[in-house]
TITOR-100870 format. One record per residue (C-alpha): residue in one letter; z, x negated, y. Coordinates in Angstrom, 1 decimal. Last residue first. Example, Ala and Ser with C-alpha at 12.3 -4.5 7.8 and 13.67 -1.06 7.14 Angstrom:
2
ATOM residu     c3     c1     c2
ATOM      s    7.1  -13.7   -1.1
ATOM      a    7.8  -12.3   -4.5
***
This chain:
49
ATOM residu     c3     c1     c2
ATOM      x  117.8 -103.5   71.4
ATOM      x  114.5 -102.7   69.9
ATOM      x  116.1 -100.0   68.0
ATOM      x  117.6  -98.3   71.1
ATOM      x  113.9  -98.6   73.1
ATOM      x  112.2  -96.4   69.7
ATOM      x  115.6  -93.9   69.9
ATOM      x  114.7  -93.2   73.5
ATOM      x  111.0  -92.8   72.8
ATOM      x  111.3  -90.7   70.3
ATOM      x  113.9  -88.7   72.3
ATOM      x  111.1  -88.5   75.2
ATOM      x  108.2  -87.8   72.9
ATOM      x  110.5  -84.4   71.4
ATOM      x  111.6  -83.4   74.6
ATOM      x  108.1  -83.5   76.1
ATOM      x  106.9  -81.4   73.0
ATOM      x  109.5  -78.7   73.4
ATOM      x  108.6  -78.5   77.2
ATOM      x  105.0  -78.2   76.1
ATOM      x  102.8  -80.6   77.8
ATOM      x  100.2  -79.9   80.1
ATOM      x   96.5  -81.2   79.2
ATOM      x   95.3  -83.9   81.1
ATOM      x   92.5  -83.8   83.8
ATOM      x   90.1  -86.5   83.7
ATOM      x   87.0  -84.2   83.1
ATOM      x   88.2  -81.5   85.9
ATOM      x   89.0  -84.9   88.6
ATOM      x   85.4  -86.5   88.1
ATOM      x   83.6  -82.8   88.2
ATOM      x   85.7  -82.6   91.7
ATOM      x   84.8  -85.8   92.6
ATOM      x   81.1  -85.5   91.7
ATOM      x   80.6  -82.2   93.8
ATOM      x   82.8  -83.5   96.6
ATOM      x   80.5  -86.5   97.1
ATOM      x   77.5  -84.2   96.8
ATOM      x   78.9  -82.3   99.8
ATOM      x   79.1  -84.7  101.8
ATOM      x   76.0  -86.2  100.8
ATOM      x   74.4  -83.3  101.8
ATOM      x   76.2  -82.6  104.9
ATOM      x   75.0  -86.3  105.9
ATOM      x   71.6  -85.8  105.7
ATOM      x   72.0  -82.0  107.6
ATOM      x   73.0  -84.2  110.3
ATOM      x   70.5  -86.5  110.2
ATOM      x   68.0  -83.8  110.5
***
């Protein structure tokens, strides 16, 4: 019984992290749009200097 307790909870555990890690998951970035936040961030740190 205490076994079957535990695979419960086990298994509830994975349940919430997996629904944790598919609702913080980030969209992946265009190549083009990387290159465009990375020079706007360059030319932003050039300024400030």
């Amino acid at each position: 019984m205490v076994t079957y307790g535990c695979l419960i909870l086990l298994f509830l555990f994975v349940i919430i992290k997996s629904i944790i890690y598919y609702s913080r998951r980030k969209q992946i970035i265009p190549p083009t749009d990387l290159d465009k936040k990375l020079l706007k961030l360059i030319n932003h740190e050039e300024r400030v200097l």
